[in-house]
VOSETI-953615 format. One record per atom (N, C-alpha, C): x, y, z; residue in one letter; atom name. Coordinates in nm, 4 decimals. Each point is the difference from the previous one (the first is absolute). Layout:
<r><east>X</east><north>Y</north><up>Z</up><residuo>A</residuo><atomo>CA</atomo></r>
...
//
This chain:
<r><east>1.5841</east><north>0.3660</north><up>1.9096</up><residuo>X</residuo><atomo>N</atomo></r>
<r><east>-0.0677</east><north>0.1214</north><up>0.0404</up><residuo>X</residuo><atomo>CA</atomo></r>
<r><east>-0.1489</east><north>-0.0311</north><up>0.0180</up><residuo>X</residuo><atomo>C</atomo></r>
<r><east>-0.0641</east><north>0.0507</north><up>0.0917</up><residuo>X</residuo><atomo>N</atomo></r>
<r><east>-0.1347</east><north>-0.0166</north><up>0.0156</up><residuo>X</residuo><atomo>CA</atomo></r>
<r><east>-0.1038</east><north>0.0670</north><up>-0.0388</up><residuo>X</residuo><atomo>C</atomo></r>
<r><east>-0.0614</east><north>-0.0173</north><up>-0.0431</up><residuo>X</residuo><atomo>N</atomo></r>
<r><east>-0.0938</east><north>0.0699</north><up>-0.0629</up><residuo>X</residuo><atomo>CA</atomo></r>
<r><east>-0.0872</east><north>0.1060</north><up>0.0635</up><residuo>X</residuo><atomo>C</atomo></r>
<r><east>-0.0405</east><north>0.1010</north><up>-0.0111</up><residuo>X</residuo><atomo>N</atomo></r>
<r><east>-0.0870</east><north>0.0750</north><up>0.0979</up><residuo>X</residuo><atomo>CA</atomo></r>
<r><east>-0.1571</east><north>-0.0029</north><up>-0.0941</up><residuo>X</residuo><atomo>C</atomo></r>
<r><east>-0.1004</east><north>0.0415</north><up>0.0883</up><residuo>X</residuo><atomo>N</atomo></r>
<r><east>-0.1129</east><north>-0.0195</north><up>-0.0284</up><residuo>X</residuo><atomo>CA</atomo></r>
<r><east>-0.0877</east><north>0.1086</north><up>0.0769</up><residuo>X</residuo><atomo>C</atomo></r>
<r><east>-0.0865</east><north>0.0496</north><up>-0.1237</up><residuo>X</residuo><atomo>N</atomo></r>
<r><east>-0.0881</east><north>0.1278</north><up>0.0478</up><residuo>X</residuo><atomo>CA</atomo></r>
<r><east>-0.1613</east><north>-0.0906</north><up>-0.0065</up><residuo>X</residuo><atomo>C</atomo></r>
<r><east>-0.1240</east><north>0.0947</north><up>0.0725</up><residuo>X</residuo><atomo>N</atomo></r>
<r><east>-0.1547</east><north>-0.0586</north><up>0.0086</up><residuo>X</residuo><atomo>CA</atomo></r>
<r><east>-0.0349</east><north>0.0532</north><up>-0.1073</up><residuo>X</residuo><atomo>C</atomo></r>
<r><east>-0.0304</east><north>-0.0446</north><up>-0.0664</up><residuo>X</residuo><atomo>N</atomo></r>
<r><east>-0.1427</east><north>0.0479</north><up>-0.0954</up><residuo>X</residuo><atomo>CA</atomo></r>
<r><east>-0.1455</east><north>-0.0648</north><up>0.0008</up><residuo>X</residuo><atomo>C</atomo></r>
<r><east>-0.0602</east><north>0.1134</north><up>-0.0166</up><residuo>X</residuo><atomo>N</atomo></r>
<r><east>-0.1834</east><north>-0.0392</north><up>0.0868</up><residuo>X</residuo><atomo>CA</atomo></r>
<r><east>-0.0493</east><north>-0.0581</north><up>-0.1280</up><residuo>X</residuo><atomo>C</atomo></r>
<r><east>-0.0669</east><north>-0.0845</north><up>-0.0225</up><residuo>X</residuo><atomo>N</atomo></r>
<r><east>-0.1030</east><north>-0.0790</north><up>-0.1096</up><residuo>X</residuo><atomo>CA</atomo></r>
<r><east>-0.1081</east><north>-0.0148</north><up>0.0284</up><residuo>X</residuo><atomo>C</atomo></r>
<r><east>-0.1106</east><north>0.0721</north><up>-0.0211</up><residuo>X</residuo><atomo>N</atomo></r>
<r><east>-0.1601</east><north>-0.0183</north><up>0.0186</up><residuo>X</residuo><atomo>CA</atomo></r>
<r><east>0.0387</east><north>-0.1613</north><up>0.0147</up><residuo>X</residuo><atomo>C</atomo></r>
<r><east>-0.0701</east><north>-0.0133</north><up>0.1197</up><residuo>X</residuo><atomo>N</atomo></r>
<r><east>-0.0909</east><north>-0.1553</north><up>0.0164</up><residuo>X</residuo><atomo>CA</atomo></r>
<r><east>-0.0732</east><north>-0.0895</north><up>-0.0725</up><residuo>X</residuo><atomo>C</atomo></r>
<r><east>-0.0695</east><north>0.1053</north><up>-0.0776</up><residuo>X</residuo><atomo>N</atomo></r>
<r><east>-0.0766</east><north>-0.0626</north><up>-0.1128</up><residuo>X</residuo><atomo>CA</atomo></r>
<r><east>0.1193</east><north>-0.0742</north><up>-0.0907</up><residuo>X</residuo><atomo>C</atomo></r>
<r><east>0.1105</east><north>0.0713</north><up>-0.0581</up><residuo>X</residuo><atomo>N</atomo></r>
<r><east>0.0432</east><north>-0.0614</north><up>-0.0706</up><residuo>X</residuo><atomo>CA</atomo></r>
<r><east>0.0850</east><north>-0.1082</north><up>0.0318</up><residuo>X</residuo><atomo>C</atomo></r>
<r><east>0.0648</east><north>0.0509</north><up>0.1197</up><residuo>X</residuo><atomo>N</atomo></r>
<r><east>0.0498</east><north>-0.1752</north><up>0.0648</up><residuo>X</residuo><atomo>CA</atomo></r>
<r><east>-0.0407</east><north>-0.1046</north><up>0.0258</up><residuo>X</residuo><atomo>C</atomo></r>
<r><east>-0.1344</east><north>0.0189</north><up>0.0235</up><residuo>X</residuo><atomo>N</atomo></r>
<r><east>-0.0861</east><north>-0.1275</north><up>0.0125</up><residuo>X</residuo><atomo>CA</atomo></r>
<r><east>-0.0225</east><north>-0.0582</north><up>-0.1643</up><residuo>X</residuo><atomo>C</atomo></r>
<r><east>-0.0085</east><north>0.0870</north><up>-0.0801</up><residuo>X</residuo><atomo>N</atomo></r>
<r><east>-0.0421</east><north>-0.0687</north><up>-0.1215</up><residuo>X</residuo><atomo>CA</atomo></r>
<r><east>0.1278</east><north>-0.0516</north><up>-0.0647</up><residuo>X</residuo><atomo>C</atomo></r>
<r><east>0.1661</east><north>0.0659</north><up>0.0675</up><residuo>X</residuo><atomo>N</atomo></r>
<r><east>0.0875</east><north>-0.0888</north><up>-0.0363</up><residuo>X</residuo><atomo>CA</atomo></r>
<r><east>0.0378</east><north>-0.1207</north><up>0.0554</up><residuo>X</residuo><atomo>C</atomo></r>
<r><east>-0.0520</east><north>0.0176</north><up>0.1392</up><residuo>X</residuo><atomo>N</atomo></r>
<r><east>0.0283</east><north>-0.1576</north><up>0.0883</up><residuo>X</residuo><atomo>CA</atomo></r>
<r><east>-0.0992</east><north>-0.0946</north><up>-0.0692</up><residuo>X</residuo><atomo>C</atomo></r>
<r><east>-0.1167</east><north>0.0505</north><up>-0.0366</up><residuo>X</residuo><atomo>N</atomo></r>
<r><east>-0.0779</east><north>-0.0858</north><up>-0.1560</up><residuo>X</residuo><atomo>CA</atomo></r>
<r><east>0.0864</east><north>-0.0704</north><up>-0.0286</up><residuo>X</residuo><atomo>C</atomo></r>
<r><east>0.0137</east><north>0.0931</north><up>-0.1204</up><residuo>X</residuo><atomo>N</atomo></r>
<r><east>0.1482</east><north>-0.0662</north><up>-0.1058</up><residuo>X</residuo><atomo>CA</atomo></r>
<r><east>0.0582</east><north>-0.0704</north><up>0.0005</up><residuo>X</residuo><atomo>C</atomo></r>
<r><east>0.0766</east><north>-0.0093</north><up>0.1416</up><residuo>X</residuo><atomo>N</atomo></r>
<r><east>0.1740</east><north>-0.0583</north><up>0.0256</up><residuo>X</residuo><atomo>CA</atomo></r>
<r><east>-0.0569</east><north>-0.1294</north><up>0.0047</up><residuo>X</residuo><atomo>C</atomo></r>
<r><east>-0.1644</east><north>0.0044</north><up>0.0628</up><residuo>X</residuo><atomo>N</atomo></r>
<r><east>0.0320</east><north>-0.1764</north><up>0.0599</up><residuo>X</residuo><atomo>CA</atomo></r>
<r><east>0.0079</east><north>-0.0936</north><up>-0.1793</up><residuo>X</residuo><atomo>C</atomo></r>
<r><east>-0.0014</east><north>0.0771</north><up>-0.0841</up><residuo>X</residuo><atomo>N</atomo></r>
<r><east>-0.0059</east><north>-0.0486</north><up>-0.1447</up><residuo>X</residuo><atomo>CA</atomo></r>
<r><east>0.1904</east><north>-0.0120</north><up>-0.0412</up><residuo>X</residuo><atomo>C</atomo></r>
<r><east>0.0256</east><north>0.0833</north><up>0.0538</up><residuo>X</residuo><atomo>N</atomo></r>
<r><east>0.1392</east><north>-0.0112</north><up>-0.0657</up><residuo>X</residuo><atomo>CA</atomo></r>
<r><east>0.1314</east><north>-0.0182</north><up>0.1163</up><residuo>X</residuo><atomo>C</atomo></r>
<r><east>0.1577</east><north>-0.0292</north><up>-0.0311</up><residuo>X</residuo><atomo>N</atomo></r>
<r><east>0.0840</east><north>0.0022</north><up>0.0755</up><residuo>X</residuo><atomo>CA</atomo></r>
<r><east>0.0486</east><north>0.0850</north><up>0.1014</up><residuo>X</residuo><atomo>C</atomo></r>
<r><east>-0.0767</east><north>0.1171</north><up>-0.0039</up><residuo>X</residuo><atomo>N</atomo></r>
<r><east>0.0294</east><north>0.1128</north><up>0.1356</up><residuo>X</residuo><atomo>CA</atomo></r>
<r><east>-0.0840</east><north>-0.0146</north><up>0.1136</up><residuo>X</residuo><atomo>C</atomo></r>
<r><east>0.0989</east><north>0.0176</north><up>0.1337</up><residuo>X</residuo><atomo>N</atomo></r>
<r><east>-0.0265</east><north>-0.0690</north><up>0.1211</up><residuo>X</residuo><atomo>CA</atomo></r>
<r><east>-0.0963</east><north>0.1250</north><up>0.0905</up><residuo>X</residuo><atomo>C</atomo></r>
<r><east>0.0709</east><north>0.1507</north><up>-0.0468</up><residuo>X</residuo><atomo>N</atomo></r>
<r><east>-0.0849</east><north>0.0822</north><up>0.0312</up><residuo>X</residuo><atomo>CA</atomo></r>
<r><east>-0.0588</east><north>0.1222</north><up>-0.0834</up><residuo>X</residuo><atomo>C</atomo></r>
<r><east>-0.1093</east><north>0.0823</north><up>0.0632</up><residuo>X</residuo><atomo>N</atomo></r>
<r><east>-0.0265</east><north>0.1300</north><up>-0.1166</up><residuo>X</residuo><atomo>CA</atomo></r>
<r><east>0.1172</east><north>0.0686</north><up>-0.0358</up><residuo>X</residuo><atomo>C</atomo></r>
<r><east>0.0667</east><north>-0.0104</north><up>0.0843</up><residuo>X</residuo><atomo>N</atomo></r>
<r><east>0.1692</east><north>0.0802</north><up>0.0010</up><residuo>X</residuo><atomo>CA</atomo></r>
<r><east>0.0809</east><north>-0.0544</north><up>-0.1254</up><residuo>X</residuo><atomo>C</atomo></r>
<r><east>0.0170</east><north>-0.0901</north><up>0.0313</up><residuo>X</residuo><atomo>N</atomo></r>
<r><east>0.0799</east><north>-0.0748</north><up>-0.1419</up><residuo>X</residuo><atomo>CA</atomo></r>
<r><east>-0.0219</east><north>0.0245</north><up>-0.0964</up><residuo>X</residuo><atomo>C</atomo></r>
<r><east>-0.1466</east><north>0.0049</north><up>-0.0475</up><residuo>X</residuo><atomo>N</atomo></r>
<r><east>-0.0835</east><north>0.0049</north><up>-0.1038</up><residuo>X</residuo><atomo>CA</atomo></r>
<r><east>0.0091</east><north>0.1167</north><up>-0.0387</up><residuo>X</residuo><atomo>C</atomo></r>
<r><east>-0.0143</east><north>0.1242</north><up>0.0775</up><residuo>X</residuo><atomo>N</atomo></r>
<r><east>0.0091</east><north>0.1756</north><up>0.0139</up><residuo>X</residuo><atomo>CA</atomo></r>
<r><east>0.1497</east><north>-0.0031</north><up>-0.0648</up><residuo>X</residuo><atomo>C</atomo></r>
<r><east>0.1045</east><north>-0.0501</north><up>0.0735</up><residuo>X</residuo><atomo>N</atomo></r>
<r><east>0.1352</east><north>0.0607</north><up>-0.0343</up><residuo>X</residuo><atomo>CA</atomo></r>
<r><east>0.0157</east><north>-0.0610</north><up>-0.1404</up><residuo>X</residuo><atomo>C</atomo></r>
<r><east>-0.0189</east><north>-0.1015</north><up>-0.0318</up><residuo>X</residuo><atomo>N</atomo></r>
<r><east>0.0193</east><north>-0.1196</north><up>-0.1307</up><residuo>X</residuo><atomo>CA</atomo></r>
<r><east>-0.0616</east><north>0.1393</north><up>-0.0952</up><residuo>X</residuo><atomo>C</atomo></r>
<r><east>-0.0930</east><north>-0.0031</north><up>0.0009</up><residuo>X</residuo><atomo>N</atomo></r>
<r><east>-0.0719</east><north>0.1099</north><up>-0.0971</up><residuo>X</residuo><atomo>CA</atomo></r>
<r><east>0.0326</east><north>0.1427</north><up>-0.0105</up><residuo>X</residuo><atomo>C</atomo></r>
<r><east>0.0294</east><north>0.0908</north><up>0.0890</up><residuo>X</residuo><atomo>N</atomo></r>
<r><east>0.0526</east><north>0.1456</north><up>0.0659</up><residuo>X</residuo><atomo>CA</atomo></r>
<r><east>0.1132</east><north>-0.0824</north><up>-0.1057</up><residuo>X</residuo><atomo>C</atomo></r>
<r><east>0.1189</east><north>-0.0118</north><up>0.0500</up><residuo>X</residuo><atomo>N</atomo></r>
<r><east>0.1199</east><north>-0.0495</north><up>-0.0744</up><residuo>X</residuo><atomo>CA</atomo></r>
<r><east>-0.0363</east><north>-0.0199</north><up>-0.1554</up><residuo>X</residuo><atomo>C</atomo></r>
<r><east>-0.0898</east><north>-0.1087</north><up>-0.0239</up><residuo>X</residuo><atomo>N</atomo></r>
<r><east>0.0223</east><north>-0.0027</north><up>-0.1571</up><residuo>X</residuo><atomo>CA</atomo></r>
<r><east>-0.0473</east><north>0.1398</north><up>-0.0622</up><residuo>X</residuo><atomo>C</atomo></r>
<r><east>-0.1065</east><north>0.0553</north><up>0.0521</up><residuo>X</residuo><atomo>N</atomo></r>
<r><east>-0.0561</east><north>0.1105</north><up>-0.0332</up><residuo>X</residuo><atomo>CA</atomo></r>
<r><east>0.1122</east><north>0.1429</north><up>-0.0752</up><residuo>X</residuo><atomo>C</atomo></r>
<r><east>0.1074</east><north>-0.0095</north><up>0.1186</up><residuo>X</residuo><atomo>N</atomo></r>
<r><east>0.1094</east><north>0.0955</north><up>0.0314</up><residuo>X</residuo><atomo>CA</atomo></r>
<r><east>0.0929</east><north>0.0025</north><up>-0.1277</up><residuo>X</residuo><atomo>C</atomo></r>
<r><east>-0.0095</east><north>-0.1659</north><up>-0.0328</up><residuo>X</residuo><atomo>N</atomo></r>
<r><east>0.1195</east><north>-0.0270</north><up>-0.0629</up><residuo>X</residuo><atomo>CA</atomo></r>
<r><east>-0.0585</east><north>0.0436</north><up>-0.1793</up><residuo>X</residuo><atomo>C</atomo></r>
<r><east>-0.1410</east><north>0.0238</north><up>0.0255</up><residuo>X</residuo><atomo>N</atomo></r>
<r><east>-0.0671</east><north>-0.0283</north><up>-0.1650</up><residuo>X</residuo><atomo>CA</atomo></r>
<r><east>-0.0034</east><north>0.1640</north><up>0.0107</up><residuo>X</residuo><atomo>C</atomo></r>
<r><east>-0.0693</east><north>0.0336</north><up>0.0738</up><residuo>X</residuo><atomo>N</atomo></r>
<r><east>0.0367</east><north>0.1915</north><up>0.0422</up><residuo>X</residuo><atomo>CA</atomo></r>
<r><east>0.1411</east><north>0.0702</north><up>-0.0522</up><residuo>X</residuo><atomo>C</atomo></r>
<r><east>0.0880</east><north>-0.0717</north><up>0.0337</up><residuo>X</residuo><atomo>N</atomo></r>
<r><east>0.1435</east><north>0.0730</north><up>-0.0305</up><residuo>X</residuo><atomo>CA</atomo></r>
<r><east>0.0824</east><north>-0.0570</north><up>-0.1002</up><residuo>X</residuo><atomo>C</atomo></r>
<r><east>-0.0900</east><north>-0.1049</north><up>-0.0720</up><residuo>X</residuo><atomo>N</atomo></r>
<r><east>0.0245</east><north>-0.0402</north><up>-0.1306</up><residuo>X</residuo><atomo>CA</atomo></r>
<r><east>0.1426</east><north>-0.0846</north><up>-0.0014</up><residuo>X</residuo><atomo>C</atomo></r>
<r><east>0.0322</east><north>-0.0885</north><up>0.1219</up><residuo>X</residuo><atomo>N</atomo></r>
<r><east>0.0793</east><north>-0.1151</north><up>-0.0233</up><residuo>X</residuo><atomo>CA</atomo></r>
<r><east>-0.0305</east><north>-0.0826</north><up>-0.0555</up><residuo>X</residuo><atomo>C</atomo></r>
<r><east>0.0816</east><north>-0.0252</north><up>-0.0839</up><residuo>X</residuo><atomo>N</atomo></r>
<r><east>0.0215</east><north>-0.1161</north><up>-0.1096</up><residuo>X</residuo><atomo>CA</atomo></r>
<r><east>0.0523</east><north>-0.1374</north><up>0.1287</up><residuo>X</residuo><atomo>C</atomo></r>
<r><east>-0.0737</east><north>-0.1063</north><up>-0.0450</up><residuo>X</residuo><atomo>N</atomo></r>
<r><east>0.0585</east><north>-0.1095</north><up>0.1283</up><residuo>X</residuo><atomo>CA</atomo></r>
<r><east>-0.0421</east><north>0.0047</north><up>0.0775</up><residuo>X</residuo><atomo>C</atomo></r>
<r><east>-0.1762</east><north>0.0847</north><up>0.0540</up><residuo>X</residuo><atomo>N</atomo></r>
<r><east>-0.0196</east><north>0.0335</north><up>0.0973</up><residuo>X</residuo><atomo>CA</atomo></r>
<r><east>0.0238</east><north>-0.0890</north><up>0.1304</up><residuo>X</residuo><atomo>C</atomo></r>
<r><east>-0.0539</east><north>-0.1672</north><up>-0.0372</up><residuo>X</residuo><atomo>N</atomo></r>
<r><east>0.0073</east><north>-0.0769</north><up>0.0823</up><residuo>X</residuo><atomo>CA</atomo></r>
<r><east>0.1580</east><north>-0.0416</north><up>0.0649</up><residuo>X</residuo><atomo>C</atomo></r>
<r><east>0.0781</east><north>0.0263</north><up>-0.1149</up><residuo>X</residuo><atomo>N</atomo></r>
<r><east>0.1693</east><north>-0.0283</north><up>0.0758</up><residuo>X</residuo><atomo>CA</atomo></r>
<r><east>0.0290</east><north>0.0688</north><up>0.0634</up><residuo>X</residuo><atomo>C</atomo></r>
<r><east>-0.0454</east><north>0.1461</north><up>-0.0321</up><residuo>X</residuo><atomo>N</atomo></r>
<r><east>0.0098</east><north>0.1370</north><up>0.0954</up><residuo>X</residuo><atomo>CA</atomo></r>
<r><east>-0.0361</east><north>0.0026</north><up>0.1765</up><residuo>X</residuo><atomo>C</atomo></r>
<r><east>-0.1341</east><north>-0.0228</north><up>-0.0576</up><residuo>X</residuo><atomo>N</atomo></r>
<r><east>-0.0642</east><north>-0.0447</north><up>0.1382</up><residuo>X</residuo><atomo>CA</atomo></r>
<r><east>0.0459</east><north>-0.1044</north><up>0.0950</up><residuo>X</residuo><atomo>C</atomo></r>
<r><east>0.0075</east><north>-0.0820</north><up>-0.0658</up><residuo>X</residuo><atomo>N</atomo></r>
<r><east>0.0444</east><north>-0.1179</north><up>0.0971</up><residuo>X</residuo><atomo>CA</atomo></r>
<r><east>0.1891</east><north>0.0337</north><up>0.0346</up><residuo>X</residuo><atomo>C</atomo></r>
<r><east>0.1082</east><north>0.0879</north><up>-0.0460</up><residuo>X</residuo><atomo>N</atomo></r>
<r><east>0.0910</east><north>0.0511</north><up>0.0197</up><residuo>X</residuo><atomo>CA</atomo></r>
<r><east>-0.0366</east><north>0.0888</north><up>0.1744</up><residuo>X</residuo><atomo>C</atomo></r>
<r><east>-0.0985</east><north>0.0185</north><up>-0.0162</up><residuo>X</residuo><atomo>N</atomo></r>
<r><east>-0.0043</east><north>0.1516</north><up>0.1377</up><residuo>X</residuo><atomo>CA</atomo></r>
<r><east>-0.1014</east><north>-0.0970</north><up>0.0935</up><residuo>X</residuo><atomo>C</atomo></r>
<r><east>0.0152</east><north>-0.1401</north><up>-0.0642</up><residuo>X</residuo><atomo>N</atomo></r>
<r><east>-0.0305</east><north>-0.0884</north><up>0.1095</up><residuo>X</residuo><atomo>CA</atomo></r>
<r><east>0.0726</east><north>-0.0682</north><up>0.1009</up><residuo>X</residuo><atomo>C</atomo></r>
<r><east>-0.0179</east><north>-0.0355</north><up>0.1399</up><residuo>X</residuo><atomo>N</atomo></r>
<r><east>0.1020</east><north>-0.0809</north><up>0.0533</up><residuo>X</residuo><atomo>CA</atomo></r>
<r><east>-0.0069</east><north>-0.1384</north><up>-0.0547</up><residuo>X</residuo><atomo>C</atomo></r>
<r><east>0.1014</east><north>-0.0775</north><up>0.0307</up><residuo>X</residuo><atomo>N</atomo></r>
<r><east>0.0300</east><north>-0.1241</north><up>-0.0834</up><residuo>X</residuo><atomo>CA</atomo></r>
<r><east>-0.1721</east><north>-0.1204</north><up>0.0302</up><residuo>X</residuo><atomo>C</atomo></r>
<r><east>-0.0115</east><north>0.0211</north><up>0.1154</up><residuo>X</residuo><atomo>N</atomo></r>
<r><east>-0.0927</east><north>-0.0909</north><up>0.0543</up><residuo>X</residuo><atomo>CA</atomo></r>
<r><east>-0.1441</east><north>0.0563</north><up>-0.0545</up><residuo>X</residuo><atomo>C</atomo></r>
<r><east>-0.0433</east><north>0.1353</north><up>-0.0225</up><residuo>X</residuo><atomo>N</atomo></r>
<r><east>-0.0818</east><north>0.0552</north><up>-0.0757</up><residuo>X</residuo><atomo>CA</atomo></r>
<r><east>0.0182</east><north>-0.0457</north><up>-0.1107</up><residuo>X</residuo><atomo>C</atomo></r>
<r><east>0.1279</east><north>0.0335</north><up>-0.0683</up><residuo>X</residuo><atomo>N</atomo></r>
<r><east>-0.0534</east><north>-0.0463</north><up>-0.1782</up><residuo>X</residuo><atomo>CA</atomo></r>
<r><east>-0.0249</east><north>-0.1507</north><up>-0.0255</up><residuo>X</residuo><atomo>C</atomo></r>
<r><east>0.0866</east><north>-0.0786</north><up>0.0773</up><residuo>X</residuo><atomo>N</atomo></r>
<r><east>-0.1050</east><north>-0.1678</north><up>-0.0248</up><residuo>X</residuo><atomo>CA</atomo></r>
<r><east>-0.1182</east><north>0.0370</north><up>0.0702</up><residuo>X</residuo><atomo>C</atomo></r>
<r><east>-0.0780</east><north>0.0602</north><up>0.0461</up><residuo>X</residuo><atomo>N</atomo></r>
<r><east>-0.1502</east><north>-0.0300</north><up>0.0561</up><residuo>X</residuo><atomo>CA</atomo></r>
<r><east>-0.0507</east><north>0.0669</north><up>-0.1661</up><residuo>X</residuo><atomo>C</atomo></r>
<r><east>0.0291</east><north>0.0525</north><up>0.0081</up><residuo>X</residuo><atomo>N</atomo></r>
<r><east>-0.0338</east><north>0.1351</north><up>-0.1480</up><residuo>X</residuo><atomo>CA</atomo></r>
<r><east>0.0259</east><north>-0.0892</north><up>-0.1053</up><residuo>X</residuo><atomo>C</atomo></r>
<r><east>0.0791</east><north>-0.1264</north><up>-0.0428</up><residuo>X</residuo><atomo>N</atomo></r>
<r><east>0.0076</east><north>-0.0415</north><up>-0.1198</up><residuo>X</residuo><atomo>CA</atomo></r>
<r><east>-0.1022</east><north>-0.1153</north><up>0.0339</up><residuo>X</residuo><atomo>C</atomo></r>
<r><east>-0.0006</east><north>-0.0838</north><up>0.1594</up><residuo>X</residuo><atomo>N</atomo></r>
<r><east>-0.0799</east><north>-0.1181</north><up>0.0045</up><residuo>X</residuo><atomo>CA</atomo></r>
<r><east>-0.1770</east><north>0.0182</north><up>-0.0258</up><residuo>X</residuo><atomo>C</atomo></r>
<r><east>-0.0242</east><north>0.1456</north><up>0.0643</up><residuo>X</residuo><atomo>N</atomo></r>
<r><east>-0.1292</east><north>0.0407</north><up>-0.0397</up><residuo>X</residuo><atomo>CA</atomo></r>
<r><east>-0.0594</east><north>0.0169</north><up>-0.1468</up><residuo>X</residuo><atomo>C</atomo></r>
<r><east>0.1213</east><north>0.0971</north><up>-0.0978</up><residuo>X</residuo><atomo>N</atomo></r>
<r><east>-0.0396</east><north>-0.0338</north><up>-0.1156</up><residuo>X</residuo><atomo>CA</atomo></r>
<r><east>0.0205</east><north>-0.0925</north><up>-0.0853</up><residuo>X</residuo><atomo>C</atomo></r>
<r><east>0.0714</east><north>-0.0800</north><up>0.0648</up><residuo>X</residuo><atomo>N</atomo></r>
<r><east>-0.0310</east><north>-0.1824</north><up>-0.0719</up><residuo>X</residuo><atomo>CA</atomo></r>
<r><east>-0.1598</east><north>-0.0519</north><up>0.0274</up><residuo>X</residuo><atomo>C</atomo></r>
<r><east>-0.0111</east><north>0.0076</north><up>0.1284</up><residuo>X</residuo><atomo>N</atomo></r>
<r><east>-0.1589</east><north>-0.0491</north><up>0.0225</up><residuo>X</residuo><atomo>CA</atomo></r>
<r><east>-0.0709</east><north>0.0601</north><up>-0.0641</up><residuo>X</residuo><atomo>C</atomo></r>
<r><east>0.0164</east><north>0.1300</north><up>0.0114</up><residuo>X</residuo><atomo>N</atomo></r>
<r><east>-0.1660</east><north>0.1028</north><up>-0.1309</up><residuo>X</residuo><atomo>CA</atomo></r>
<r><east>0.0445</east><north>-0.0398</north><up>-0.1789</up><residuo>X</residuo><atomo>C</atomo></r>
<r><east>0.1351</east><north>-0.0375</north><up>0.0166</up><residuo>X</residuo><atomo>N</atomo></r>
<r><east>-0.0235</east><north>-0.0674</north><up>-0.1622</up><residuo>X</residuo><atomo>CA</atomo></r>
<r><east>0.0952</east><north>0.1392</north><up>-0.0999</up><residuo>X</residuo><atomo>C</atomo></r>
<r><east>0.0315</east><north>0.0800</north><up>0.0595</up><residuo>X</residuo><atomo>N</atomo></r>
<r><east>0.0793</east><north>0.1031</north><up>-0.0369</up><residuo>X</residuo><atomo>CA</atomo></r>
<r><east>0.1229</east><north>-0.0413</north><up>-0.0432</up><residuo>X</residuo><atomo>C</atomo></r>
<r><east>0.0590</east><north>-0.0981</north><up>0.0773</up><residuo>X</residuo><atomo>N</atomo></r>
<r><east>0.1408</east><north>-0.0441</north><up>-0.0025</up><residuo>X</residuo><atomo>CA</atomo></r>
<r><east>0.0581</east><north>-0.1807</north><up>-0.0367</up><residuo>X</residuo><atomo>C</atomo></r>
<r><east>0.0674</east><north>-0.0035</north><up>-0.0791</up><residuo>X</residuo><atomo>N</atomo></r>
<r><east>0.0065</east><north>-0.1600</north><up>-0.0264</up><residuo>X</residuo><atomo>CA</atomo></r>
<r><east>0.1021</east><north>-0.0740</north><up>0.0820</up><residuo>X</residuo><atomo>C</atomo></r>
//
């Protein structure tokens, strides 16, 4: 099944100060970085236990290895 996808507007200001960021860590765009976070956010919001197994569950397969290889590089993951 394919996924559908809505716009959401982000002041400029703050995208630029996340394209900052990324060039520091494993995310390729502000997007990645936005959903990676929105998501964990969601999961600590509605009080899942496992948040990260959770999350990476309502991931597609090729998403959750980008999602585990990134937090190997930031040191999150062994």
């Amino acid at each position: 099944m394919r996924r559908r996808y809505k716009t959401i507007s982000v002041p400029e200001e703050l995208v630029e100060q996340i394209e900052q960021l990324i060039s520091q860590t494993g995310f390729r765009t502000a997007t990645e970085f936005i959903l990676y976070y929105v998501r964990r956010a969601l999961a600590k919001i509605q009080g899942r236990k496992g948040g990260l197994e959770r999350i990476i569950e309502d991931l597609s397969p090729k998403e959750a290895r980008e999602v585990k290889r990134k937090l190997k590089q930031l040191g999150y993951l062994e």
